[in-house]
SEFILUM-889668 format. One record per atom (N, C-alpha, C, O, CB): atom name; x, z, y; chain; residue in one letter. Coordinates in Angstrom, 1 decimal. Glycine has a CB too. Layout:
N
+----+--------+--------+--------+---+---+
:  a :      X :      Z :      Y : c : r :
+----+--------+--------+--------+---+---+
: CA :      X :      Z :      Y : A : a :
...
+----+--------+--------+--------+---+---+
//
This chain:
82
+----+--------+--------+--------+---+---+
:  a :      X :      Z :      Y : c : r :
+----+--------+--------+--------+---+---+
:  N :    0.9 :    0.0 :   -1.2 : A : x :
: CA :    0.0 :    0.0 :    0.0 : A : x :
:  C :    0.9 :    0.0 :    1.2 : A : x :
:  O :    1.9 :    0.7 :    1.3 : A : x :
: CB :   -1.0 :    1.2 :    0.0 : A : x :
:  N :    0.4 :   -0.8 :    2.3 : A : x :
: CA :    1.4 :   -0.5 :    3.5 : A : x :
:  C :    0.4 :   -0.9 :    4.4 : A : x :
:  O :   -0.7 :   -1.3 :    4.1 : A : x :
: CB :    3.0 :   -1.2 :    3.6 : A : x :
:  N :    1.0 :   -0.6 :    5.9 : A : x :
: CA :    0.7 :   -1.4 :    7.1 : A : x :
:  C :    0.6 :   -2.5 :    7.8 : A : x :
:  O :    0.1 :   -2.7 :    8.9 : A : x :
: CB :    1.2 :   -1.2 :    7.6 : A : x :
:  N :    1.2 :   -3.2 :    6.7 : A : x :
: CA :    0.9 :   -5.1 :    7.2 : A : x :
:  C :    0.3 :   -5.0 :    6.1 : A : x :
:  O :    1.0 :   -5.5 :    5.3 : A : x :
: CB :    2.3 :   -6.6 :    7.4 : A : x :
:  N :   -0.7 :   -4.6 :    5.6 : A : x :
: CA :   -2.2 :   -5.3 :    4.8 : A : x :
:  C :   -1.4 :   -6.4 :    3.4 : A : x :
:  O :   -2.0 :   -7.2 :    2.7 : A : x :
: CB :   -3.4 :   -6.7 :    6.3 : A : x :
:  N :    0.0 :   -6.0 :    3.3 : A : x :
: CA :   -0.1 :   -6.8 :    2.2 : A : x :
:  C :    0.5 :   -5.5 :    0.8 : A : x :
:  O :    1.2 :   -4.6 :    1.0 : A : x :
: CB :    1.0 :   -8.4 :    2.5 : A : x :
:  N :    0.0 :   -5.8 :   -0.1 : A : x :
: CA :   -0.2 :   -5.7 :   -1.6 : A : x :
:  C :    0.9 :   -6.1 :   -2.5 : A : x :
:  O :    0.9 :   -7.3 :   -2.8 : A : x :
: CB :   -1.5 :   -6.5 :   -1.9 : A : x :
:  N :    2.0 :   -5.3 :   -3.0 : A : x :
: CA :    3.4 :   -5.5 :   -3.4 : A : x :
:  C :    3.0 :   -5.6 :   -4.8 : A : x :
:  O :    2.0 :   -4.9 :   -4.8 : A : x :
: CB :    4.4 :   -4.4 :   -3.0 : A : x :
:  N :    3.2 :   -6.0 :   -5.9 : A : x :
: CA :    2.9 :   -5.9 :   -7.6 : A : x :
:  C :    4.4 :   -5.9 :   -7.9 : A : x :
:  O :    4.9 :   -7.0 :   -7.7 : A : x :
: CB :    1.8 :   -7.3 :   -8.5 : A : x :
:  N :    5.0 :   -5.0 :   -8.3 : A : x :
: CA :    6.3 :   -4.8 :   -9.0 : A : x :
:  C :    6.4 :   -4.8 :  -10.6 : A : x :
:  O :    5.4 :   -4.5 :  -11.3 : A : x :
: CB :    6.7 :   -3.5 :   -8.6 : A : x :
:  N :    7.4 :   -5.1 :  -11.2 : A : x :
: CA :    7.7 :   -5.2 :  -12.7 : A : x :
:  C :    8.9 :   -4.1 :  -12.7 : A : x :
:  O :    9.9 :   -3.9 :  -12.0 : A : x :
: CB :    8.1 :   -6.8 :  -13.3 : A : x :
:  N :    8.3 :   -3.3 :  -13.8 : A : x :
: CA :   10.0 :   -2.2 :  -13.7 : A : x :
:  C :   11.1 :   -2.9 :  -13.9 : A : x :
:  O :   12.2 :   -2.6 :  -13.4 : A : x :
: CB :   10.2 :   -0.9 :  -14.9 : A : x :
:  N :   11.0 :   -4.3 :  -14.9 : A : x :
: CA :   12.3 :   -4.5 :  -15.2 : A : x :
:  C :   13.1 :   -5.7 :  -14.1 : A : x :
:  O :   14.2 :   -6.3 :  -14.2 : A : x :
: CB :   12.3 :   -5.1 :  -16.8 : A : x :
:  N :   12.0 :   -5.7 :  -12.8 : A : x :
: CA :   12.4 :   -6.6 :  -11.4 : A : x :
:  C :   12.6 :   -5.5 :  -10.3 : A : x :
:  O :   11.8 :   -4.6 :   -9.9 : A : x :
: CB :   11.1 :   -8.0 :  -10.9 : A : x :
:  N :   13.8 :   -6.0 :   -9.8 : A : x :
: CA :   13.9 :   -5.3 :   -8.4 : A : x :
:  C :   12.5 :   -6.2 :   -7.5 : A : x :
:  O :   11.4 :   -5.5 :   -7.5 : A : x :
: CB :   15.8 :   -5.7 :   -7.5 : A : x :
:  N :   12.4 :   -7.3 :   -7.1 : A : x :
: CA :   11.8 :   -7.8 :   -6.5 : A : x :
:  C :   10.0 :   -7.8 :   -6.6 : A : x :
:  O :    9.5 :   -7.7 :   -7.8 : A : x :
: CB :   12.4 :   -8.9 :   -6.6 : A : x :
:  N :    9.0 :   -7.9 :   -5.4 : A : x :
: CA :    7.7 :   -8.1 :   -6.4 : A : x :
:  C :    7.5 :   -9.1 :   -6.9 : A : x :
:  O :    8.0 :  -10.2 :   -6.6 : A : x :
: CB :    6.5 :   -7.9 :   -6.0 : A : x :
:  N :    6.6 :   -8.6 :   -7.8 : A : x :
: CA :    6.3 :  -10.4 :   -9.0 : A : x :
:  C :    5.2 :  -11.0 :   -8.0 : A : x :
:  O :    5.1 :  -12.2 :   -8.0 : A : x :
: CB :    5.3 :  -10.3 :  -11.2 : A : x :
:  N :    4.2 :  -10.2 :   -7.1 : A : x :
: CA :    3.4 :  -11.1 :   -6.6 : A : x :
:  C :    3.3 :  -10.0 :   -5.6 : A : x :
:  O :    3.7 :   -8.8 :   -5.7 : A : x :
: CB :    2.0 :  -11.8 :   -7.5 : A : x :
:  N :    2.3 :  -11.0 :   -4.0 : A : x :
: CA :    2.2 :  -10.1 :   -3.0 : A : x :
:  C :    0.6 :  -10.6 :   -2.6 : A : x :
:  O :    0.0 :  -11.5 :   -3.1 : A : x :
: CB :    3.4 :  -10.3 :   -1.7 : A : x :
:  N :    0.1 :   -9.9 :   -2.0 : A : x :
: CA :   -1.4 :  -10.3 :   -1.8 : A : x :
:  C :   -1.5 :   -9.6 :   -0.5 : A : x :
:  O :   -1.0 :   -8.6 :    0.1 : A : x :
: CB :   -2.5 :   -9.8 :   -3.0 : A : x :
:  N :   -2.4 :  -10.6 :   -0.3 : A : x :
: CA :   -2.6 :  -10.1 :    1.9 : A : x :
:  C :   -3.9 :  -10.3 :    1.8 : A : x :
:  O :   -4.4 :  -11.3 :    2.3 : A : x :
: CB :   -1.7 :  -11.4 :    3.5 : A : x :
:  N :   -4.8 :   -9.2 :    1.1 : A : x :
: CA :   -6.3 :   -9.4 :    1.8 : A : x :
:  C :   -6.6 :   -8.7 :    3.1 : A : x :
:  O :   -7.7 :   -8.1 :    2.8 : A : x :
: CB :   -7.4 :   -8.7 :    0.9 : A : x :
:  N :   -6.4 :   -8.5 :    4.1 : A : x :
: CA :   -6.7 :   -8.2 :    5.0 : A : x :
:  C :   -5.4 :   -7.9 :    6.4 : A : x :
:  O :   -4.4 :   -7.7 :    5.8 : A : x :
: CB :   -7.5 :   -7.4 :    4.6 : A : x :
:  N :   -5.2 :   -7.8 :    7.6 : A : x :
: CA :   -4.6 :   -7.7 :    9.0 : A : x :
:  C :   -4.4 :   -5.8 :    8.4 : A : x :
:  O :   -3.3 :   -5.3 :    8.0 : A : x :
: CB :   -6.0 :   -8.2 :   10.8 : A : x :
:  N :   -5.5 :   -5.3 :    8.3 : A : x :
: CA :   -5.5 :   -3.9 :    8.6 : A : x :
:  C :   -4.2 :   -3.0 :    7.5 : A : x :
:  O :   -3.3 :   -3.5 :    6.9 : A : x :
: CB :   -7.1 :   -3.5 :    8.4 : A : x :
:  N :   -4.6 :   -2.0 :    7.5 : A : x :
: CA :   -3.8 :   -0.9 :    6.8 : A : x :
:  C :   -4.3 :   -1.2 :    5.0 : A : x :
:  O :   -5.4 :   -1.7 :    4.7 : A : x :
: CB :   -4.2 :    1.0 :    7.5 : A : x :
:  N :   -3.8 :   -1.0 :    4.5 : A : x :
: CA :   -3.8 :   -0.8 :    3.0 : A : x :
:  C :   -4.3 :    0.5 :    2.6 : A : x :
:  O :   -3.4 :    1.1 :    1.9 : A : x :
: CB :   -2.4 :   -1.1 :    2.3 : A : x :
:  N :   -5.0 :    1.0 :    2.7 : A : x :
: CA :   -5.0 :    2.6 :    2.3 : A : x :
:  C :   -5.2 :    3.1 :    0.6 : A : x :
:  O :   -4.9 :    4.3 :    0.2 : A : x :
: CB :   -6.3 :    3.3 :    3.0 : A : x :
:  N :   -5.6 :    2.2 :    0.0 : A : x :
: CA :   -6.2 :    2.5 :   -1.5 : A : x :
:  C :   -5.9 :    1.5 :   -2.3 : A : x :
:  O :   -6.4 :    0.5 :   -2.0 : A : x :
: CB :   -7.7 :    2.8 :   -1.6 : A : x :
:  N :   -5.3 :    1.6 :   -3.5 : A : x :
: CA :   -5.5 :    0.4 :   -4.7 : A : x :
:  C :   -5.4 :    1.5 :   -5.8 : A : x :
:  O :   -4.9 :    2.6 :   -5.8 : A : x :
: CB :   -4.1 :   -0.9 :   -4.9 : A : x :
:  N :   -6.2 :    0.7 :   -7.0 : A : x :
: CA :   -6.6 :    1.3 :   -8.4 : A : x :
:  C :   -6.2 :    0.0 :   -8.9 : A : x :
:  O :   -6.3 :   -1.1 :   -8.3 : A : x :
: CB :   -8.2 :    1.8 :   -8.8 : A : x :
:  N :   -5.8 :    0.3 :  -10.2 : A : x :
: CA :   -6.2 :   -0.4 :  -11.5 : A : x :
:  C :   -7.1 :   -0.2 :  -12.2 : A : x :
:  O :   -7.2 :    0.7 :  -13.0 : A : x :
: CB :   -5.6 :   -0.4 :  -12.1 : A : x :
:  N :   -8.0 :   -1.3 :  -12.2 : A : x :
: CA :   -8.7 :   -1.1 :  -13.8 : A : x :
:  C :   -8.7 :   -0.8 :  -14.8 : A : x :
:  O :   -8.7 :   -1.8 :  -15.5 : A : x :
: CB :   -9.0 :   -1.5 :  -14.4 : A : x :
:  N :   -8.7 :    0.5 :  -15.6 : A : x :
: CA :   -8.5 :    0.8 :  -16.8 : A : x :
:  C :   -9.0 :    0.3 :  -17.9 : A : x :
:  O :   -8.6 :    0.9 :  -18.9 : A : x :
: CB :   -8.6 :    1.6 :  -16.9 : A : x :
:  N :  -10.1 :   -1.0 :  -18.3 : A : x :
: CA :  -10.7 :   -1.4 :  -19.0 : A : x :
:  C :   -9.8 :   -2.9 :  -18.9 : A : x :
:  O :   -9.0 :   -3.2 :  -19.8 : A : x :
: CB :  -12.1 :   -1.2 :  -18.7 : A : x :
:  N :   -9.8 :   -3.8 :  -17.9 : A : x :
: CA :   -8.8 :   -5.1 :  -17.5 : A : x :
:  C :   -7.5 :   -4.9 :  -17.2 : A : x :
:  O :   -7.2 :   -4.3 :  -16.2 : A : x :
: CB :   -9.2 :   -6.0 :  -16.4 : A : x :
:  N :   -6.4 :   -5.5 :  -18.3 : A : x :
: CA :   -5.7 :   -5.1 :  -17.2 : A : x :
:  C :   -5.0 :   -6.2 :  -16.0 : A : x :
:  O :   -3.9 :   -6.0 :  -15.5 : A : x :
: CB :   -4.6 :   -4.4 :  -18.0 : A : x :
:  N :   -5.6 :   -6.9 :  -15.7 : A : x :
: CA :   -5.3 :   -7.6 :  -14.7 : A : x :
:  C :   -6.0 :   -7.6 :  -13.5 : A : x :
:  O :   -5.8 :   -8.5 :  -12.6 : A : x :
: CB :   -5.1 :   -8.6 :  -15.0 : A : x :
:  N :   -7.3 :   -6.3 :  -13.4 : A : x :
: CA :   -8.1 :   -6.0 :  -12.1 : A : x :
:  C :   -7.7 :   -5.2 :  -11.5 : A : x :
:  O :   -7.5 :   -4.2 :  -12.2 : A : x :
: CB :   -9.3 :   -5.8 :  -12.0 : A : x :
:  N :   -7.4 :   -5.0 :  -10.2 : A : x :
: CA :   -7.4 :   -4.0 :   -9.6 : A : x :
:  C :   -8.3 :   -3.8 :   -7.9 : A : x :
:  O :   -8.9 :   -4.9 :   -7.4 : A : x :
: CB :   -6.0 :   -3.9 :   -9.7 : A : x :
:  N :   -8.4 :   -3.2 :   -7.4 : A : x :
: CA :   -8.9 :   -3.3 :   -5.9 : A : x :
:  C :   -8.3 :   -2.9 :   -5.0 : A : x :
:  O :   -7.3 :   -2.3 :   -5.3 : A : x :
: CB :   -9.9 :   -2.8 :   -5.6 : A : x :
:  N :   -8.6 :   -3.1 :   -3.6 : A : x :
: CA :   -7.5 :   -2.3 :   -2.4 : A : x :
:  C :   -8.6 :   -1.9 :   -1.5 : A : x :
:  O :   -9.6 :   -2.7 :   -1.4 : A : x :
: CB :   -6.0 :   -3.6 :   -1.5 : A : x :
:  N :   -8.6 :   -0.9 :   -1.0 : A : x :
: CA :   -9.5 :   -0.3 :    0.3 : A : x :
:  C :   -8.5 :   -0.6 :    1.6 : A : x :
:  O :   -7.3 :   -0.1 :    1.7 : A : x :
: CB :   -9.8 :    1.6 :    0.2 : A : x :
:  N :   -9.0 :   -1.3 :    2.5 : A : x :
: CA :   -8.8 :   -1.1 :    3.8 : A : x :
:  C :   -9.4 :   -0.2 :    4.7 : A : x :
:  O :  -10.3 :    0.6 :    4.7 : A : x :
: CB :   -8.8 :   -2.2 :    4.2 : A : x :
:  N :   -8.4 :   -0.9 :    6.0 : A : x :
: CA :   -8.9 :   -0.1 :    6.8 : A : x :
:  C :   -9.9 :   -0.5 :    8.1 : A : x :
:  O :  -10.4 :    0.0 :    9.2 : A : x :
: CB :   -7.7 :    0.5 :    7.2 : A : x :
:  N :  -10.0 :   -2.0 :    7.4 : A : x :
: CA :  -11.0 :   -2.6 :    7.8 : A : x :
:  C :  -12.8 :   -2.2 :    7.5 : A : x :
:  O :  -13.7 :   -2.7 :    8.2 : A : x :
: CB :  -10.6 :   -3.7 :    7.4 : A : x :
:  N :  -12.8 :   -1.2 :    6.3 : A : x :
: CA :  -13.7 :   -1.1 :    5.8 : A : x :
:  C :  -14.4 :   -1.8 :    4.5 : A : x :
:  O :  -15.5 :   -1.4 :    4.1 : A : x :
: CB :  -14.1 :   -1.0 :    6.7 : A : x :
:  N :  -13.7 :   -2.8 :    3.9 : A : x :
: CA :  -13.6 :   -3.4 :    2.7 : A : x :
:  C :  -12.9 :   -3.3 :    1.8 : A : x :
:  O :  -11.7 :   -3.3 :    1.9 : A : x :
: CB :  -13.4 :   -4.2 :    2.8 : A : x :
:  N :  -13.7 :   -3.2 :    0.5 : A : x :
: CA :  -12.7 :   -3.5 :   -1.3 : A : x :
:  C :  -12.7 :   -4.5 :   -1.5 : A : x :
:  O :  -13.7 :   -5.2 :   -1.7 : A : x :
: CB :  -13.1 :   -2.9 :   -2.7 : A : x :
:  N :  -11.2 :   -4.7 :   -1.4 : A : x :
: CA :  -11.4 :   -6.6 :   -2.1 : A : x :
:  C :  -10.8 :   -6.0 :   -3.4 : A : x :
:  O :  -10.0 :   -5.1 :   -3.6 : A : x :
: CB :  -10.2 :   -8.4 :   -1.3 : A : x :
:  N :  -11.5 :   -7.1 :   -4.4 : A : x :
: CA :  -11.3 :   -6.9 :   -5.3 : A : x :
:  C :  -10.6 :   -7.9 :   -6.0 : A : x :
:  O :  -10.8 :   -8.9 :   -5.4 : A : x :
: CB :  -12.2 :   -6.5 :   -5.7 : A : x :
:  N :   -9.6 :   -8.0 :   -7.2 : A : x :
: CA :   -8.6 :   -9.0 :   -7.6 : A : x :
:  C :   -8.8 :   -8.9 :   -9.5 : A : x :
:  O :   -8.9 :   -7.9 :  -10.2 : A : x :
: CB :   -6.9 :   -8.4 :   -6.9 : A : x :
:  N :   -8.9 :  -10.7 :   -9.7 : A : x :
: CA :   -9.1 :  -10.5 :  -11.3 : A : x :
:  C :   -7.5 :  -11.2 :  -11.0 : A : x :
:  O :   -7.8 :  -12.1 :  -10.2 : A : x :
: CB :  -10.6 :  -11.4 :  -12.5 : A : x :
:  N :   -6.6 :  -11.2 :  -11.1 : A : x :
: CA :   -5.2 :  -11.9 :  -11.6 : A : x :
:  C :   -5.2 :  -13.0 :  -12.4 : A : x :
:  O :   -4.5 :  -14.0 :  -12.1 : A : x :
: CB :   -4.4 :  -11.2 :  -12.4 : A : x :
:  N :   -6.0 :  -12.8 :  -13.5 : A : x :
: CA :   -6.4 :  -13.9 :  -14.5 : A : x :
:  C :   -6.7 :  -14.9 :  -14.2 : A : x :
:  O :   -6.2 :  -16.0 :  -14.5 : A : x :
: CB :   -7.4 :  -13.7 :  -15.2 : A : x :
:  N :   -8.0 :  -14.6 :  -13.1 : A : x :
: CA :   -8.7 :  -15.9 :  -12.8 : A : x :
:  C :   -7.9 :  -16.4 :  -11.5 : A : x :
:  O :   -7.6 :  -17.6 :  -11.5 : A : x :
: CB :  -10.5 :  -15.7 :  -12.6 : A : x :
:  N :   -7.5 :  -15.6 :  -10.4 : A : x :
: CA :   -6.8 :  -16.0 :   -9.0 : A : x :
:  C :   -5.8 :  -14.8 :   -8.7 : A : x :
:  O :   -6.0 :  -13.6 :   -8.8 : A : x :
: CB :   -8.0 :  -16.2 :   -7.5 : A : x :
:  N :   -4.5 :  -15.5 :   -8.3 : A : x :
: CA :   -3.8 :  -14.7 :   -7.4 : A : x :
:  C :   -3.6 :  -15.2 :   -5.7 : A : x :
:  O :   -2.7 :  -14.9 :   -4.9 : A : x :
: CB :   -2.5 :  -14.5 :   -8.1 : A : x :
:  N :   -4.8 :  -15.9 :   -5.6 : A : x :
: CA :   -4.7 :  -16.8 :   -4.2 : A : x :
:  C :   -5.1 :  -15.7 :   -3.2 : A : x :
:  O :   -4.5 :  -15.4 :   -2.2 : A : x :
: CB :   -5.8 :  -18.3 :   -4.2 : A : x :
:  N :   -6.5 :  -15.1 :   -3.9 : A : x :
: CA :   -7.4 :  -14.1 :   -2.9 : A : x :
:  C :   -8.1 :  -13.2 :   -3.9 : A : x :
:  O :   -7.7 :  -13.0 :   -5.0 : A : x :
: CB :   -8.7 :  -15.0 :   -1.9 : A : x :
:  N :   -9.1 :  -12.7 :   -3.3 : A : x :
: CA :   -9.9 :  -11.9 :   -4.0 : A : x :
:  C :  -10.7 :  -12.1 :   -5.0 : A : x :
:  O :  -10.3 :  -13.3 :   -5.3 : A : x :
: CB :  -10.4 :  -11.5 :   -3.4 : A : x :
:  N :  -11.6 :  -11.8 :   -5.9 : A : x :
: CA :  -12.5 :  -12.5 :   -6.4 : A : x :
:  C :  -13.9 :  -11.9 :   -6.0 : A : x :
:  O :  -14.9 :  -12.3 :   -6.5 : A : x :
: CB :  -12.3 :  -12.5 :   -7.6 : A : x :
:  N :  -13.8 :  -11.1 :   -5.0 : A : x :
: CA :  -14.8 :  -10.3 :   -4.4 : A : x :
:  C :  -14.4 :   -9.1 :   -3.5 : A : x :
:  O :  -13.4 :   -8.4 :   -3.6 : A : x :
: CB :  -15.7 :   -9.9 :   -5.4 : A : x :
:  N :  -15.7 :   -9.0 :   -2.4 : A : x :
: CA :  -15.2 :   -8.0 :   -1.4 : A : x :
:  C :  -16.8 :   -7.5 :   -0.9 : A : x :
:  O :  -17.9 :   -8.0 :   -0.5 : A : x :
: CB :  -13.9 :   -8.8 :    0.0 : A : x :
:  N :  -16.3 :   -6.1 :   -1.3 : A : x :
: CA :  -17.7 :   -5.2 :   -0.8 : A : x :
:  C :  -17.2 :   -4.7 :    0.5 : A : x :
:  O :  -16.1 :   -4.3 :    0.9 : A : x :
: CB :  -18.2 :   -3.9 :   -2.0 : A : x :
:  N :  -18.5 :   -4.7 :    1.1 : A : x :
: CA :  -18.6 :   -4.0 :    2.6 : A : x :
:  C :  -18.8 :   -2.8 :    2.5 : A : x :
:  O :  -19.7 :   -2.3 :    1.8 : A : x :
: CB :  -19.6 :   -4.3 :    3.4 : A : x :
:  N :  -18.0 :   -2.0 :    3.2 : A : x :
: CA :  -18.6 :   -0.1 :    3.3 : A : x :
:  C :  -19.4 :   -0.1 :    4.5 : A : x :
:  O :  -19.1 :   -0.8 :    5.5 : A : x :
: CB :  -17.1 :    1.4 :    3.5 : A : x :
:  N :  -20.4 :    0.7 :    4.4 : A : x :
: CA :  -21.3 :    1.3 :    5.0 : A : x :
:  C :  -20.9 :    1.5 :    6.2 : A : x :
:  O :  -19.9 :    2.3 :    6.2 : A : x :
: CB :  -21.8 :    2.2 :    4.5 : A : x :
:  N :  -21.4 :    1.1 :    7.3 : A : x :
: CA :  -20.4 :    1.5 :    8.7 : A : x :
:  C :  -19.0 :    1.3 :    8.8 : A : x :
:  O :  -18.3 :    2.2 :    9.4 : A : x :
: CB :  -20.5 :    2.9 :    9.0 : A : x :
:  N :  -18.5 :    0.2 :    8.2 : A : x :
: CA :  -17.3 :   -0.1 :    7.9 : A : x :
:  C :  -16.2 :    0.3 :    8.3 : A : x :
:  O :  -15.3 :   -0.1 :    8.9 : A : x :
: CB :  -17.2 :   -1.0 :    8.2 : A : x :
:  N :  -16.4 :    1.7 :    7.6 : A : x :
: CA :  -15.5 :    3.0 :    8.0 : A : x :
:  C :  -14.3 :    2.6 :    7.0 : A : x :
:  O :  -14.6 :    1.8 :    6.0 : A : x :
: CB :  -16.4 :    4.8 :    7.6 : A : x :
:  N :  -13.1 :    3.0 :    7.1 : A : x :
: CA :  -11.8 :    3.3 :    6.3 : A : x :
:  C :  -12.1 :    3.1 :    4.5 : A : x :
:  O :  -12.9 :    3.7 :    3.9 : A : x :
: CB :  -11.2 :    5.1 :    6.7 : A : x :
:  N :  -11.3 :    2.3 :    4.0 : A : x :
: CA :  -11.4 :    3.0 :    2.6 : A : x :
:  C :  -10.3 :    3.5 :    2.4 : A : x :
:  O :   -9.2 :    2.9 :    2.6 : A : x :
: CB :  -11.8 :    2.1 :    1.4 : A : x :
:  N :  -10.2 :    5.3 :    1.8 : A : x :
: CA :   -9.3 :    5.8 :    1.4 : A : x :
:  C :   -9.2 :    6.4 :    0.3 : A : x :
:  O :   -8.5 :    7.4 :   -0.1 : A : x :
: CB :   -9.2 :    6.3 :    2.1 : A : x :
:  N :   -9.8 :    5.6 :   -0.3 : A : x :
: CA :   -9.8 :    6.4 :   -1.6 : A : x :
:  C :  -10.2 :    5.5 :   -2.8 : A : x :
:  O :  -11.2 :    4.9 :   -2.4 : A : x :
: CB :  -10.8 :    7.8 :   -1.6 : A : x :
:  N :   -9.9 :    5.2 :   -3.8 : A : x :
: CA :  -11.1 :    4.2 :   -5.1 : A : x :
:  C :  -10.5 :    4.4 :   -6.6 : A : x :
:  O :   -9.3 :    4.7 :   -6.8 : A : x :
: CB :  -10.9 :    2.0 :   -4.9 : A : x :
:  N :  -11.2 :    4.4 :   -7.2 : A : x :
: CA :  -11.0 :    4.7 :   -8.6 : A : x :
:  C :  -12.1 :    3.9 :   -9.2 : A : x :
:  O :  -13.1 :    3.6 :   -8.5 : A : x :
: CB :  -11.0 :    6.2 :   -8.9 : A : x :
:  N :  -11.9 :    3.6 :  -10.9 : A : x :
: CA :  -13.0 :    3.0 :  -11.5 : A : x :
:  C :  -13.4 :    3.6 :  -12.0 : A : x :
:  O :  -12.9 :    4.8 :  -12.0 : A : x :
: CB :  -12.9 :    2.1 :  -12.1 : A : x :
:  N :  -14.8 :    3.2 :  -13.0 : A : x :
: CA :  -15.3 :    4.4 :  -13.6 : A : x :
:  C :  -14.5 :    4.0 :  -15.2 : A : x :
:  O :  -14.6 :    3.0 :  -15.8 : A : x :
: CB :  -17.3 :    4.4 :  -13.4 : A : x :
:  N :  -14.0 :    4.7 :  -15.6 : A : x :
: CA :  -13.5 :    4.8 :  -17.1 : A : x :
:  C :  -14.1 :    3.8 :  -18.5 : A : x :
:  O :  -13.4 :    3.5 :  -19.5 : A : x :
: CB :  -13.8 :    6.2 :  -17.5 : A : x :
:  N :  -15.9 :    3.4 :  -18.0 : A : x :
: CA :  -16.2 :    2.5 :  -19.0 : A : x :
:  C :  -15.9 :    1.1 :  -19.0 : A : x :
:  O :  -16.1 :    0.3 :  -19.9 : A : x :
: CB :  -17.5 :    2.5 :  -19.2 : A : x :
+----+--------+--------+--------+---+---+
//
């Protein structure tokens, strides 16, 4: 997570990231992995959006992006376990 809105994916056995992703200008505050896929994960901004990422299908963009309610901060996300 950082401050320029982009999204680092590291491999332990690479110094470098294997991929970067820039869904949004704003702050990065939150990413999860999916514990059921493992190539989904999401990012909360601080724009007030989860974009969400299948890897599988795109590493261009998202494959979806929910709006928060009063498009307040996302700081926080987790999946549900099923």
């Amino acid at each position: 997570c950082g401050g320029d809105g982009v999204i680092r994916v590291h491999n332990s056995l690479q110094a470098s990231a294997v991929i970067a992703l820039e869904p949004s200008a704003a702050h990065i505050y939150a990413v999860a992995w999916s514990p059921a896929k493992q190539l989904v994960l999401a990012a909360g901004g601080g724009d007030g959006w989860v974009y969400v990422y299948d890897l599988a299908v795109s590493k261009s963009g998202p494959v979806n992006r929910l709006e928060m309610p009063n498009r307040r901060a996302v700081v926080s996300l987790s999946f549900s376990p099923r």
